[in-house]
RODREN-648814 format. One record per residue: residue in three letters; y, z, x of N, C-alpha, C in turn. Coordinates in steps of 0.02 Angstrom, whole numbers, padded with zeros to 5 digits, always signed. Each point is the difference from the previous one (the first is absolute). Last residue first. Example, Ala and Ser with C-alpha at 12.3 -4.5 7.8 and 13.67 -1.06 7.14 Angstrom:
<rs>
SER-00112+00354+00642+00059+00003+00042+00055+00037-00039 ALA-00286-00004+00015+00059+00000-00045+00060+00000+00045 
</rs>
This chain:
<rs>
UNK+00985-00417+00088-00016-00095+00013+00003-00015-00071 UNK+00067+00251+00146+00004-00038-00023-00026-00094-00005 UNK-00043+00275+00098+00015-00077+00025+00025-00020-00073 UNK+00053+00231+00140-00032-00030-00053+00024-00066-00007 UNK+00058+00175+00182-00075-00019-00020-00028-00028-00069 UNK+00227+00037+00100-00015+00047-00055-00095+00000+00010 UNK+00135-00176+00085-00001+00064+00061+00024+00085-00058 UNK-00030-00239-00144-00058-00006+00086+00003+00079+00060 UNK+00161-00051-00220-00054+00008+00007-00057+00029+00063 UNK+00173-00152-00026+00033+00055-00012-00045+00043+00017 UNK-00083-00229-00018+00047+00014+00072+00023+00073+00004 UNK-00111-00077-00209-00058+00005+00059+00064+00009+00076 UNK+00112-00032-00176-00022+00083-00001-00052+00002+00024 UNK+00094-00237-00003+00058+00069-00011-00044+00059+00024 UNK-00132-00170-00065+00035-00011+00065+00041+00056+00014 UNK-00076+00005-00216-00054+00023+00044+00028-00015+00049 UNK+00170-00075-00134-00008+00071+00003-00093+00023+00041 UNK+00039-00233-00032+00071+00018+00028+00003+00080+00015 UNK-00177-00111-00135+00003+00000+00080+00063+00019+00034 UNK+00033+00020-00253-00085+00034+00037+00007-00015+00068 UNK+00146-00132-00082+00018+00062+00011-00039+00044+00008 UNK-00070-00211-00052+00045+00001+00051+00010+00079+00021 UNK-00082-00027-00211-00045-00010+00043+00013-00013+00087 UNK+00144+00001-00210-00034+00079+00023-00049-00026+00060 UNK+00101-00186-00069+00046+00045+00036-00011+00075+00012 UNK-00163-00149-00106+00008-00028+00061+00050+00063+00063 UNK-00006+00002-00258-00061+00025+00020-00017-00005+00088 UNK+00181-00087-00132+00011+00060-00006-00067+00025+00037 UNK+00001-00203-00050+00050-00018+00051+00025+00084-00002 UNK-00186-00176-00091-00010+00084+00023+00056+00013+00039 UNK-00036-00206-00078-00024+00034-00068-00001+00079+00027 UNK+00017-00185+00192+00075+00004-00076-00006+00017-00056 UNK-00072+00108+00262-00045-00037-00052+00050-00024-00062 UNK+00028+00078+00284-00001+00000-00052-00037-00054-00055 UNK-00089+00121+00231+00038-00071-00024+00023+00025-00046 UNK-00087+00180+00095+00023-00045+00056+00028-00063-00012 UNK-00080+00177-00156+00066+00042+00028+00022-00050+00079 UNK-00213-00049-00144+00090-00021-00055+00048+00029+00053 UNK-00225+00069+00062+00037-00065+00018+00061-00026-00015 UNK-00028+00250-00011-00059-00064-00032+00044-00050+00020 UNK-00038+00280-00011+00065-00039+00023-00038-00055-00022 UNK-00035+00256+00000-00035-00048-00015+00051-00057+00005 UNK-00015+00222+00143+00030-00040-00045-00011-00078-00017 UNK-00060+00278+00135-00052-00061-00009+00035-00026-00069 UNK+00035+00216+00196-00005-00050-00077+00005-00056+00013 UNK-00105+00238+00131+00021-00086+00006+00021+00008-00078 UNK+00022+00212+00184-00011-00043-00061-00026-00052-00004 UNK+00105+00250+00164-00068-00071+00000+00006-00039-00081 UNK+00115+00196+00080+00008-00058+00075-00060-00053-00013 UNK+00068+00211-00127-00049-00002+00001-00020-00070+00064 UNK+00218+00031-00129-00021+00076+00008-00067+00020+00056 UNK+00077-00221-00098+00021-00005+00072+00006+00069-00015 UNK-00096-00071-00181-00030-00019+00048+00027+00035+00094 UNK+00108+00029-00242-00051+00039+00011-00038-00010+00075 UNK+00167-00151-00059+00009+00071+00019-00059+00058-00004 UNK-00031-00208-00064+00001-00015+00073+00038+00073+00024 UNK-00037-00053-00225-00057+00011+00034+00010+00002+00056 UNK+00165-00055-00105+00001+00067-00037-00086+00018+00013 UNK+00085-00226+00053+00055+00045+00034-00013+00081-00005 UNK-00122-00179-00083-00010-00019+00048+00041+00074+00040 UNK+00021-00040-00213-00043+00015-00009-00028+00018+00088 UNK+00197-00101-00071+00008+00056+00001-00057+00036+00004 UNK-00012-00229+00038+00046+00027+00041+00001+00066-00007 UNK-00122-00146-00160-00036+00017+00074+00043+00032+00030 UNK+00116-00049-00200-00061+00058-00003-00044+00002+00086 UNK+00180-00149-00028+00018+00068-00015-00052+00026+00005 UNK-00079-00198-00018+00025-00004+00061+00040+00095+00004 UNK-00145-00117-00181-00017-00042+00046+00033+00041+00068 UNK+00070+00072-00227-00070+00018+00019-00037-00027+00048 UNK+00227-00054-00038+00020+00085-00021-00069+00017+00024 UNK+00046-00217-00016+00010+00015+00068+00009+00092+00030 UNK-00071-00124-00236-00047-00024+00073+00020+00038+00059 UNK+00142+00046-00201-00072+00013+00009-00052-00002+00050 UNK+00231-00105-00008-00016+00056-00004-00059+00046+00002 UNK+00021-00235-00031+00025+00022+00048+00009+00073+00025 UNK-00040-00060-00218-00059-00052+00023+00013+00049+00069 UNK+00194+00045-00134-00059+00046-00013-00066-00031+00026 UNK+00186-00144+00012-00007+00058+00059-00039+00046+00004 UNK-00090-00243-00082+00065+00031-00011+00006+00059+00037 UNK-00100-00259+00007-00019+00079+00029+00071+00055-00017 UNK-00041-00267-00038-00002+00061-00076-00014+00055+00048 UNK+00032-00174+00148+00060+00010-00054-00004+00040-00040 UNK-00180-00032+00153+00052+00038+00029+00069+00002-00058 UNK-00253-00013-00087+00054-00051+00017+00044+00034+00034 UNK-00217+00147+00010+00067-00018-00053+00027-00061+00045 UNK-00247+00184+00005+00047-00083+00004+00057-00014-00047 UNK-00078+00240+00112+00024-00004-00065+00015-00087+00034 UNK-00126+00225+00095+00001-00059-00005+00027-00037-00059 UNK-00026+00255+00131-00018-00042-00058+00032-00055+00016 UNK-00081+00255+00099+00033-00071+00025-00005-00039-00061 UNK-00107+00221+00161+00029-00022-00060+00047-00048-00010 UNK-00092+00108+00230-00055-00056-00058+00031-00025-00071 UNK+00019+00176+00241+00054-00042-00049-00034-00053-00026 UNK-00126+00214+00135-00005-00064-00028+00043-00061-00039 UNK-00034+00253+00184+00044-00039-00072+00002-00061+00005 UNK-00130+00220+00135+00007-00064-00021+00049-00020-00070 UNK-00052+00245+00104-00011-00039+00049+00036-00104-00011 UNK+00035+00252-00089+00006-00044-00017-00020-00046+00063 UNK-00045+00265-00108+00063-00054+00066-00006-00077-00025 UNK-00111+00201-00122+00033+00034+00053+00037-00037+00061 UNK-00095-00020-00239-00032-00034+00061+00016+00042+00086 UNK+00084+00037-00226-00058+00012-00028-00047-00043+00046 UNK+00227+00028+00023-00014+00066-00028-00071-00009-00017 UNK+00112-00203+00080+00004+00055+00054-00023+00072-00031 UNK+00025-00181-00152-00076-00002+00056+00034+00057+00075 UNK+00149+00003-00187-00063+00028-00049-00072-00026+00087 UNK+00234-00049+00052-00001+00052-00014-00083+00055-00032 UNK+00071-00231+00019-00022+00027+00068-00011+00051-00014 UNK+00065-00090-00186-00054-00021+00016-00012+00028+00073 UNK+00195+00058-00105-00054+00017-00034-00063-00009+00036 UNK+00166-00128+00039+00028+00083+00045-00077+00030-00009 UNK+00050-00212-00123-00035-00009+00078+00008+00079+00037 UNK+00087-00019-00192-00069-00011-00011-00030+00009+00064 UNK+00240-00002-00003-00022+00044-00050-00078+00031+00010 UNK+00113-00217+00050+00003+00025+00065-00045+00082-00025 UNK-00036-00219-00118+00027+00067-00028-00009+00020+00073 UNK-00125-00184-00051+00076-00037+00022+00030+00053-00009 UNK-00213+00016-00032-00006+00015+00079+00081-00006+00006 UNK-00121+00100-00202+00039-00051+00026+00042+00013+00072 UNK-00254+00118-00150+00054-00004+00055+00040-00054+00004 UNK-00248+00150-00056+00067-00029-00036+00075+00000+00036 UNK-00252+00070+00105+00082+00024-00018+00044-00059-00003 UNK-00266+00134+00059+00035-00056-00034+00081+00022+00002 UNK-00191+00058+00188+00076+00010-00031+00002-00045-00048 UNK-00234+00068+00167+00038-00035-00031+00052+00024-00050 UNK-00210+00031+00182+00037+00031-00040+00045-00044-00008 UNK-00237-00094+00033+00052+00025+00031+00037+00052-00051 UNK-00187-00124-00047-00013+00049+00019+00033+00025+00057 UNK+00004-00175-00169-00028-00039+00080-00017+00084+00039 UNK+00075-00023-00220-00078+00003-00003-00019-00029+00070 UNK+00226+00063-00020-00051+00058-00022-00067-00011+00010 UNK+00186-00182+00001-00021+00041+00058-00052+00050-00001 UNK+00046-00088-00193-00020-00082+00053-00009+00048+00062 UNK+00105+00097-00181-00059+00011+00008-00055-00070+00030 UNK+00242+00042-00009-00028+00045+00047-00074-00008-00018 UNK+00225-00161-00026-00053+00015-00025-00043+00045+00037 UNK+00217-00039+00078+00009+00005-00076-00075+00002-00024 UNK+00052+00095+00257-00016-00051-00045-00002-00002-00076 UNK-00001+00108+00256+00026+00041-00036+00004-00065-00054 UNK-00193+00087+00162+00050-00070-00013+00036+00036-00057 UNK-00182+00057+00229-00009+00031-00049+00088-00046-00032 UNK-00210-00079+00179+00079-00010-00028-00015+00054-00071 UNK-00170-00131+00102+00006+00073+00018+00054+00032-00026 UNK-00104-00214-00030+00023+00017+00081+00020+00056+00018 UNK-00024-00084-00222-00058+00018+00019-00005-00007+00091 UNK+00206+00017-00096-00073+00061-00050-00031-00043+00009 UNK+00146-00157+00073-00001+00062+00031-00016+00069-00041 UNK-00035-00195-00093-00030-00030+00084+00005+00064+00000 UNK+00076-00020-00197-00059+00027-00006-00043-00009+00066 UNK+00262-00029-00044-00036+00072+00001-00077+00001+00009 UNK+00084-00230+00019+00018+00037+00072-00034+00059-00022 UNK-00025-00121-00180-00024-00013+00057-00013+00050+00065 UNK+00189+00010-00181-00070+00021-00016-00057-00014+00066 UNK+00186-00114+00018+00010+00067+00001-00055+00059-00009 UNK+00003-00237-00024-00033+00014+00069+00021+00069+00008 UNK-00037-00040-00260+00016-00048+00068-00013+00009+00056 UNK+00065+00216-00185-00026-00079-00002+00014-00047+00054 UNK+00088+00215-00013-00040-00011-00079-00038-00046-00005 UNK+00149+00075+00194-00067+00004+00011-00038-00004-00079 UNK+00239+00002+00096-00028-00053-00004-00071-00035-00021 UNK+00099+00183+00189+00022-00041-00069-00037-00043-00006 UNK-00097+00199+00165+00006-00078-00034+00033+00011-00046 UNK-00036+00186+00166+00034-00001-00047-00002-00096+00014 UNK-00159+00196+00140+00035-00065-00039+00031+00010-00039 UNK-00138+00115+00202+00011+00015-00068+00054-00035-00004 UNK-00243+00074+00149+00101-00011+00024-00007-00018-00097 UNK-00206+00078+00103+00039+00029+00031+00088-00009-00027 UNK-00188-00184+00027-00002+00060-00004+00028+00048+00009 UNK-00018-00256+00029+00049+00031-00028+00000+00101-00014 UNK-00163-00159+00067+00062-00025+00053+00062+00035-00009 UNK-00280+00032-00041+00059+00000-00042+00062+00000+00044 
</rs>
């Protein structure tokens, strides 16, 4: 078990590769702080459900907060949550724009930010931000989705450099 020992916080994790990722790591050992818990449970880890908007600086407090109290640190953070909206760049309206870039790009940052303090207590972390090709070309049905996606790499670059002489990696 590769993971044994250490302890997660995945967004994102209701479904998809989010999901995915929680059920690699329970059964790698990984104890996961995750919207569906009894995915972890029957992997026979300990496990956190917890209802949560990641785009709520609020939430995100919460959320470290509840896996540092019932994990005792935080080894891993998974930035996984993310949505996809095809729009004509003309009909993309601001609430379109908003949204995406509120749950695509804000949210990894503060999420990124409000784990990494916990982290640099402890000189060690990784997070781990889901990013995607879109963030190297743009696309003309995804022209909000692209620009989070840009910015995903922009900020892992960022805070894998910041970062680094904290002992925690960033990719």
């Amino acid at each position: 078990m590769r993971l044994a020992g250490k302890s997660a916080i995945i967004t994102g994790a209701a479904r998809g590769i989010g999901k995915a990722t929680a059920l690699m790591f329970a059964r790698e050992g990984a104890d996961v702080l995750v919207p569906d818990l009894d995915l972890i449970l029957s992997l026979g880890r300990k496990g956190v459900a917890m209802q949560m908007d990641v785009t709520r600086i609020a939430d995100i407090g919460r959320m470290v907060e509840t896996a540092v109290r019932e994990f005792g640190k935080i080894d891993i953070l998974v930035n996984n949550a993310g949505i996809t909206q095809v729009r004509e760049p003309l009909q993309l309206t601001e609430a379109d724009w908003d949204r995406t870039l509120s749950l695509n790009l804000k949210a990894v940052f503060f999420c990124a930010q409000a784990v990494a303090r916990e982290m640099v207590t402890r000189k060690s972390g990784v997070i781990l931000n889901a990013a995607s090709i879109s963030g190297r070309s743009g696309k003309p049905m995804l022209v909000d989705y692209c620009a989070s996606k840009f910015g995903v790499i922009g900020i892992t670059q960022g805070l894998a450099m910041a970062l680094a002489k904290h002992g925690i990696r960033v990719n």
